[in-house]
N, C-alpha and C positions, 0 to 999 in steps of 0.2 A: 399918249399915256399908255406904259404897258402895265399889263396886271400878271400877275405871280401869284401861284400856289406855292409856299416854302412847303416841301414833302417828300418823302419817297414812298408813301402809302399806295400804291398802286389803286388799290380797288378806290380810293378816295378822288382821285384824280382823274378816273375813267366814270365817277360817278357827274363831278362837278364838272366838267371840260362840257358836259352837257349843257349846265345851268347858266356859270359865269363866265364871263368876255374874257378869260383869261388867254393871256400873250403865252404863257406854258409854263411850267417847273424849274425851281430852283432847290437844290439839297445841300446837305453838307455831311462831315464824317459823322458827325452825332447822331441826325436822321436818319442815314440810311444804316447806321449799324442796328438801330433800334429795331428793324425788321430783320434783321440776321440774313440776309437774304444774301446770293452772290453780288456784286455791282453791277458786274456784263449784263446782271439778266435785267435789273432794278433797270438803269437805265435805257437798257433797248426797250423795255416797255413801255416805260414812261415816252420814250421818243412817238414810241407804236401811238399812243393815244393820243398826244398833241398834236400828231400828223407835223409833215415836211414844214408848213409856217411856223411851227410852233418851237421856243426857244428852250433848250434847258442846258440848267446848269450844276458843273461838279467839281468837287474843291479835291486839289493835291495837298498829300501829308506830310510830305518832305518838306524838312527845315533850311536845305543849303539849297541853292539855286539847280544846281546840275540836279538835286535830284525833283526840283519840283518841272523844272522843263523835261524831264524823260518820264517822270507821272503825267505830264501834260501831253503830251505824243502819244501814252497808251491809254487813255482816257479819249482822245480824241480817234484814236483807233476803233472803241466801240461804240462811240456817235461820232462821225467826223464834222457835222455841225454843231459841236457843243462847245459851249464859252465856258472857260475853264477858272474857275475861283483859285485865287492866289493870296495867302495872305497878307497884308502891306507891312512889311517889316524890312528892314535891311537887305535881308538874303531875296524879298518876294519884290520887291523893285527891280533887284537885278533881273530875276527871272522876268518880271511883266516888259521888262526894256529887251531883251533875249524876245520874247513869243512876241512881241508887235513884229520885229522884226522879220519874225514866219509868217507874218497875218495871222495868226492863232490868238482870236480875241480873248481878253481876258476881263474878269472882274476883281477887284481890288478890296477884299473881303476882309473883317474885324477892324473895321476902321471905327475910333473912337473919337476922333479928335481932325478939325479940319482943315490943318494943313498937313496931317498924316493921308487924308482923302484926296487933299489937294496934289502931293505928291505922285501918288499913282496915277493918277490922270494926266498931270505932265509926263510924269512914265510910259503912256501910252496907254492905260485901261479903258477897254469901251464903256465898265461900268466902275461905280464906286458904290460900295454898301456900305452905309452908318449905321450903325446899331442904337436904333432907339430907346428901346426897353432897358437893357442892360447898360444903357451909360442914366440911364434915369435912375434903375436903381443902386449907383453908386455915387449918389447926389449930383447928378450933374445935369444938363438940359438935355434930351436927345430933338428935339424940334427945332432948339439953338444950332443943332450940331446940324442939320440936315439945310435949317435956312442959309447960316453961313458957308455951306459947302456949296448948294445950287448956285448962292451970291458967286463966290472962286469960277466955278467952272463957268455960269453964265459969261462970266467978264474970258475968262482965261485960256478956256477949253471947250466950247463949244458941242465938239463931237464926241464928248463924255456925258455918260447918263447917270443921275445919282439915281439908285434902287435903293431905297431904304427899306432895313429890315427889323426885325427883333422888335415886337410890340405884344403887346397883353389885353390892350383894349380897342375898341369899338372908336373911340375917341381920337386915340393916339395915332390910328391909322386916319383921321379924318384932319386933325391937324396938320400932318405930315403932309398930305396931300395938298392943304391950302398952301404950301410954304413954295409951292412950284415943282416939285421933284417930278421928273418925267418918268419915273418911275416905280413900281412897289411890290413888295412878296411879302404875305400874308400867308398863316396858320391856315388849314382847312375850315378847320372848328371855329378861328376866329371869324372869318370870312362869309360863312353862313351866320353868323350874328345878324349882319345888317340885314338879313331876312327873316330873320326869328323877333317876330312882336306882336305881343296877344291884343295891340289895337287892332292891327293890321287882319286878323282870325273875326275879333267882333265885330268887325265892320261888314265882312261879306256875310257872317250870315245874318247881319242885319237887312242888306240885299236880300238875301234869299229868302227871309222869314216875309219881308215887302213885298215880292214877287209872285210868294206861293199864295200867299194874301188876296192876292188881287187877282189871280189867272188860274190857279189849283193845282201849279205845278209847277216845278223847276225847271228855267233853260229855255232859248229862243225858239218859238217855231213858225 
């Protein structure tokens, strides 16, 4: 199972790398513009704080295939172990069918629907992202869309990983997780949820009030 921070917040990411088991960073053009920052630096940092195991990922903006494989060359230029997000559309197959070709791993990004996920991965994608959230709230199932995808690759592709992405809740990442997907990128804020719970606060100082109770003082000696 790999775990994902979706982000380009640096200071967030050099906070949590401490906390959570996370496999490393995934971003896209919407995140990282939201910090104004240049790219170069966003993700050589981001690299810096995952250290050498740690994965991250960056999406090209070109819509025609030549231009997403020559954003994918200069992208890999300023992490050369970075998996490069491609969108699964007509022109982003060709491109993911082009970069298997270089070994230039790719992820097969805005995927809605799961024989459009299915596709990429017959393409050659090491990963496929479904979009949870966002096909949930355009009435559709995003947990449907993630179980029938795992089902596809389980059976068909093997050496493809679904990362599902795009969630809102506490929940939504927990269902996802039962459906098998070997993989997942989570919000920072979301992510620290399943450690924010005021049972979890009254419980230790109910310890503690126990403890001081009966010894006069806090902590083993």
């Amino acid at each position: 199972m790999e775990f994902y921070l979706d982000t380009a917040d640096v200071d967030a990411v050099s906070r949590l790398a401490k906390v959570l088991p996370i496999k490393g960073v995934t971003t896209n053009p919407s995140i990282v513009a939201r910090g104004r920052r240049d790219i170069s630096s966003v993700l050589q940092e981001l690299q810096s704080i995952i250290g050498a195991e740690g994965q991250l990922f960056a999406q090209v903006l070109g819509r025609e295939a030549e231009q997403m494989v020559a954003e994918a060359h200069r992208l890999r230029e300023i992490v050369p172990s970075l998996v490069v997000k491609v969108p699964v559309t007509q022109a982003g197959l060709t491109a993911i069918k082009q970069l298997k070709a270089l070994n230039i791993p790719t992820l097969g990004t805005a995927v809605y629907g799961a024989g459009q996920g299915f596709y990429a991965a017959l393409a050659g994608a090491s990963y496929i992202a479904p979009y949870v959230n966002r096909l949930d709230s355009q009435g559709g199932d995003g947990i449907g869309l993630v179980r029938d995808l795992q089902k596809l690759i389980d059976l068909h592709c093997p050496a493809t990983q679904v990362l599902a992405a795009s969630f809102r809740t506490p929940r939504q990442v927990l269902d996802c997780l039962l459906t098998g997907c070997s993989a997942i990128t989570v919000d920072p804020a979301l992510a620290e949820l399943f450690l924010q719970d005021p049972a979890v606060d009254d419980a230790l100082m109910r310890f503690d009030r126990d403890w001081s109770a009966a010894y006069g003082s806090i902590g083993l000696k």
